[in-house]
N, C-alpha and C positions, 0 to 999 in steps of 0.2 A: 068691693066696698071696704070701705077702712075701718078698722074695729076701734072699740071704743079707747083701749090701751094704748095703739098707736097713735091717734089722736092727742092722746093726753099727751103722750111722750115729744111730740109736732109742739104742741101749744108749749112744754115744759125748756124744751131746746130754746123756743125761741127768746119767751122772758131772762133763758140763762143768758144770751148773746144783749139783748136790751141790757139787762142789769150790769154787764161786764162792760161796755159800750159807758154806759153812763159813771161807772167808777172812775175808766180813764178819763174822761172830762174832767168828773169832779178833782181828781188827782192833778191832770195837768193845770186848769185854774188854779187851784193850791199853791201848786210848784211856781207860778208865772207870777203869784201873789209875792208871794216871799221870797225867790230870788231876782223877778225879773223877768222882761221878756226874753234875752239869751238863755239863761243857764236854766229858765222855767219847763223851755221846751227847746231842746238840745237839736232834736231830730229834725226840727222848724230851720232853727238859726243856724245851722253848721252850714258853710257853702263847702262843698267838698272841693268845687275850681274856680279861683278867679278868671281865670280863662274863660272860663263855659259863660263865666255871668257878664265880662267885661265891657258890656254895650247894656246894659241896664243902668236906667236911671238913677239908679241908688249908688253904682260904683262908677258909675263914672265920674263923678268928682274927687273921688280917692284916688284912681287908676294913672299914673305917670307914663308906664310904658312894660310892656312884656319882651323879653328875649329868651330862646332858646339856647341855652348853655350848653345842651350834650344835647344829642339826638335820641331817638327810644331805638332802642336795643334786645335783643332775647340772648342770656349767658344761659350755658350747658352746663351745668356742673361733672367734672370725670370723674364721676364714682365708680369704684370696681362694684358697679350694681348690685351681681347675683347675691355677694358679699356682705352685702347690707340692708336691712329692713326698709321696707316700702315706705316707710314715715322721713327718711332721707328725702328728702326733696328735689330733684332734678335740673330741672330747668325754672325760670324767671324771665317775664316779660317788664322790663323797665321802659315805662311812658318817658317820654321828653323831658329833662329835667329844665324847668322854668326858671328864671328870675326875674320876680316883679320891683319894679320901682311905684311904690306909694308916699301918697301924702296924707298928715292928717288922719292917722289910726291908732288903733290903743294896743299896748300890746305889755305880756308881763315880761320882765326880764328873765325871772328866775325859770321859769318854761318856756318862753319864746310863744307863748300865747298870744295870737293877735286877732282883733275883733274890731268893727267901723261903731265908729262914738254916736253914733245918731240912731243909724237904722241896727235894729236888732240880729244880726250875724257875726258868725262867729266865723274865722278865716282858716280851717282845718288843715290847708296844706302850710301853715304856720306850725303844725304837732301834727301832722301824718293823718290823722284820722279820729275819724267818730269815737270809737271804742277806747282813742284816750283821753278826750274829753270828758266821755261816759264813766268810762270802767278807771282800768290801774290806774291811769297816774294823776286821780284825784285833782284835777284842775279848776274844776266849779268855784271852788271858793275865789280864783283870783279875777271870775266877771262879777263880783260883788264889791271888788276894793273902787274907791274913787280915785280915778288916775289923776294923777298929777301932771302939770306940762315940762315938755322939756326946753327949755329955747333955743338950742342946738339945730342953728339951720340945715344944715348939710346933710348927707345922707349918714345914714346911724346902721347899724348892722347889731343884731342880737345877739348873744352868746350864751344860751342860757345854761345850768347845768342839768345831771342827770343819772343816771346809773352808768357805770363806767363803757360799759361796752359799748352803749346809744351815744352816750359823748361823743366818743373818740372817733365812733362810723357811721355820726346820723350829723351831731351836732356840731363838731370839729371842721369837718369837709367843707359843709353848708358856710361857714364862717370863712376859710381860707378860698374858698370861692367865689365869694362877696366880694371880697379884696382883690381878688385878681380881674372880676368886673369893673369895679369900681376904688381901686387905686385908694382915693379922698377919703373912705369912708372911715368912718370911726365903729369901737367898738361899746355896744351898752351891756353891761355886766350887773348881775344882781348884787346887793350890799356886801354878800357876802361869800364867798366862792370854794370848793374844795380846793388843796394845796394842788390836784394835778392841772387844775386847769387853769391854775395864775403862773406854774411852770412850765407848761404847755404853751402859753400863749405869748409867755415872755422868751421863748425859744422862735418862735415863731414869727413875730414882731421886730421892725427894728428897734433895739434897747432904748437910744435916743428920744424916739417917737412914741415912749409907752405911756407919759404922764398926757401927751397931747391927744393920744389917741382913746384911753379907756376913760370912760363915763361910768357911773356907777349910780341904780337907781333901788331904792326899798321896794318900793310895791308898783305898780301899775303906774306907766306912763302915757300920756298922749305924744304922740311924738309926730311934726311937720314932715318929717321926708325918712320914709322906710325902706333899705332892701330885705327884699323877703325871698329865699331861696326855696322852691317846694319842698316838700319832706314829700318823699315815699309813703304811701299808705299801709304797706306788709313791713311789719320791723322788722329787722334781724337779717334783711337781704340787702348787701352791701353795694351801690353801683362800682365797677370796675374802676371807673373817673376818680372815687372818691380814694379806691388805697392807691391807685398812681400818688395822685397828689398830696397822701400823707406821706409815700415814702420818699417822694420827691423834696419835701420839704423837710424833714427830719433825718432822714439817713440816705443822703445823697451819695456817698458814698461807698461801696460794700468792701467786708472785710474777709478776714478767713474766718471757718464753719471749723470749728472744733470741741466747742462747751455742750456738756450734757447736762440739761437743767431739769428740774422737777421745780414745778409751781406748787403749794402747800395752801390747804384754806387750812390748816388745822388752827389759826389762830384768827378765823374769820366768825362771828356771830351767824352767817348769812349760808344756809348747807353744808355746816361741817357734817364728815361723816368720819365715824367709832373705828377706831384702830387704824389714824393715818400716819399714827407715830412712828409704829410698826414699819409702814411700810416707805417713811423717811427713812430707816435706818437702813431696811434691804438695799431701797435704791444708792443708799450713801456706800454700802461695802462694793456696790456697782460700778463707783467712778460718778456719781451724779452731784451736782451743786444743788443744795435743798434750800430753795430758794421761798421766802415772804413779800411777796410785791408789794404789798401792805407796806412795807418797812421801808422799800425804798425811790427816791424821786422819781421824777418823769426821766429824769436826766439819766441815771443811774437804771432804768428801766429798759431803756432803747440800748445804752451799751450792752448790758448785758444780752438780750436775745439778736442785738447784730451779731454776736458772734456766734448764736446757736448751731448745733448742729443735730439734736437732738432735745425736743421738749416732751416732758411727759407731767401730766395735772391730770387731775380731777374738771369735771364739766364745770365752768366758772368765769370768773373776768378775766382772768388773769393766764386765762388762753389768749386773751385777745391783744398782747404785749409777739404775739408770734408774727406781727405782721411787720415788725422790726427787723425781720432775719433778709440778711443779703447773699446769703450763701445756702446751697442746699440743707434740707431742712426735712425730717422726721417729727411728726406732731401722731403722739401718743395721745389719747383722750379716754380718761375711765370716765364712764357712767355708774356712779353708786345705784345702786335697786330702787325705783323710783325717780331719776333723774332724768330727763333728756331733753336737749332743743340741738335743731341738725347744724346753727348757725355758725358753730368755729370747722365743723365739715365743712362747709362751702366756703370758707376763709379759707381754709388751708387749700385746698384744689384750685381756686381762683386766682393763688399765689402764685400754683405751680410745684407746690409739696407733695412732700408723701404723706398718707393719711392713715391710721393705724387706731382704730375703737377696740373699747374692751368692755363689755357690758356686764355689769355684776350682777344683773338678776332679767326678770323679762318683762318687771312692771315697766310703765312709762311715766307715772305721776306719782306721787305719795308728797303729804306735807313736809313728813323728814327722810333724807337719805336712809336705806339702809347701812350696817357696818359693813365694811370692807375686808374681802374673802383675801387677805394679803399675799397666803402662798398661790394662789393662782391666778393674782395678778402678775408674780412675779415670776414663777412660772410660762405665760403667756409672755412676757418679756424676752426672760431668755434664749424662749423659741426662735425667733427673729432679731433680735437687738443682739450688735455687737462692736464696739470700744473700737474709733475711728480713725484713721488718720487726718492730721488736720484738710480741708479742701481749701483749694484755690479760693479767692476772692472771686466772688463771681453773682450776678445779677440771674434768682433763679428762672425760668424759661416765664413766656409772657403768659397775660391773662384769657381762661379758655372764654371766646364769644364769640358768638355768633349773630351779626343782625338781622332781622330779617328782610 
């Protein structure tokens, strides 16, 4: 028999489950009130695949045509394993990378948001996934603006921007792969752009062709004829296709490997870490060029690391200027105490580099870096590092994968 305690405890569970039950309603109502049916209930409207839906009612008047651009794939990353902590990451299974042709959809420039004017969804492999619609990168506000049309019949290609690393290995690719689709297309650019990616794209474009081809829009457009390239759902995992085709397009050529470069955030607002003065100066009596990416062009970015032969930075963006190197290449990465993501690890192995961590302490997160232990970074350098002769020009070995 069940005693009276239990009982209560039975009856008290369940009111808790009723009363939590009815909050999320009253909440989502709220939310559906005041934003709208998309951005009210995120979890409702997000289609994760236009694929999976593309025989529904609702999208097939949008839907122009699907092709498969890349095949799905499974890359290994060659980590010296034993070497490195289990939060390194290994391997990646990349689904089929899509390109949809649409019509008749709304989409923001400045994030490459796109969502159907009518019915309440929002197109998630337009921004990767749920969690950035939801979470970081604060997007809600732009299923609120009222699009405007475009009258640009032809196909239109987004470009939107973003934090530099997503740019250049989410957002860039996606863009120069539209065009190699479709030739005609034009590009829509939000009003207003960082200096790398109007120098990035005027590299990239024929010079002639730049006033014909770039559109520029403020807020949210409706636009008649869309390409939409998938985004990847897991950030920070590069497909193989996408650094071919940036190094194919930007440093088609490779040079000789003899500069020793050091990347600096010391004049970045964004993860500086205490006493990297210090350790510009060790590295400078080293033979290293102490370099601010910050300071200098797209242009002036790629020369420099085509000719790296050795980089050494702090975990940051401006690791991600290493994918420029044509010649063999040593990539040094400190971790300040509290910093860490594996994603310039699997760049560099994916290139074909050598890959060299230095971890300053044993956290994995903290708001701010800790300072920086300089004699045994530098220390830890002189272990291994040593002043090179310049190498051959040379394309370093291919990308490790495997399909399955």
């Amino acid at each position: 028999m069940p005693t009276l305690s239990s009982l209560l405890r039975g009856r008290w569970a369940l009111l808790s489950r009723l009363w939590a039950r009815l909050r999320v309603r009253a909440t989502r109502a709220g939310s559906r009130w005041l934003l709208g049916a998309r951005a009210g209930d995120l979890a409702y409207s997000g289609l994760r695949s236009i694929e999976e839906v593309s025989g529904r009612e609702f999208m097939v008047p949008h839907l122009i045509r699907i092709d498969t651009l890349h095949p799905p794939r499974t890359v290994r990353y060659a980590f010296d394993a034993p070497a490195l902590p289990r939060y390194f990451r290994q391997h990646k299974a990349f689904a089929a990378e899509l390109g949809y042709e649409l019509q008749d959809v709304c989409v923001a420039p400045a994030s490459g948001l796109a969502w159907l004017p009518e019915a309440p969804y929002v197109l998630l492999e337009s921004i990767g996934c749920l969690q950035r619609l939801a979470g970081w990168a604060d997007l809600v506000p732009e299923l609120l603006q009222r699009p405007t049309s475009l009258p640009e019949p032809g196909p239109v290609i987004v470009c939107p921007v973003g934090p530099f690393y997503h740019w250049l290995f989410e957002m860039l690719p996606a863009v120069l792969l539209a065009r190699q689709w479709h030739p005609e297309a034009r590009l829509l650019l939000p009003a207003t752009t960082p200096a790398y990616v109007e120098q990035a794209l005027r590299r990239a474009l024929p010079a002639e062709d730049w006033d014909r081809l770039v559109l520029r829009a403020a807020g949210a457009v409706r636009v008649p004829h869309l390409l939409l390239i998938a985004r990847d759902d897991m950030s920070g995992f590069v497909r193989p296709e996408a650094l071919r085709l940036l190094r194919r397009t930007f440093v088609p050529d490779p040079a000789p490997a003899y500069r020793h470069v050091y990347i600096s955030r010391r004049h970045t607002a964004n993860r500086a870490a205490a006493r990297e003065e210090a350790l510009e100066a060790g590295l400078r009596e080293r033979g290293f060029e102490v370099v601010y990416a910050e300071r200098l062009s797209f242009e002036e970015q790629i020369a420099l690391l085509r000719e790296a032969r050795t980089l050494v930075g702090l975990h940051g963006a401006g690791l991600s200027h290493l994918v420029w190197a044509t010649g063999p290449l040593t990539v040094a990465e400190i971790f300040p105490d509290g910093v860490f993501n594996d994603c310039y690890a699997r760049l560099t192995v994916s290139l074909g580099f050598d890959y060299q961590p230095y971890f300053c302490g044993t956290a994995q997160q903290h708001d701010q870096p800790g300072p920086l232990p300089v004699a045994d970074i530098l220390g830890w350098l002189d272990g291994w590092w040593r002043p090179a002769t310049p190498v051959k020009a040379g394309i370093s070995t291919p990308l490790s994968i495997a399909t399955p």
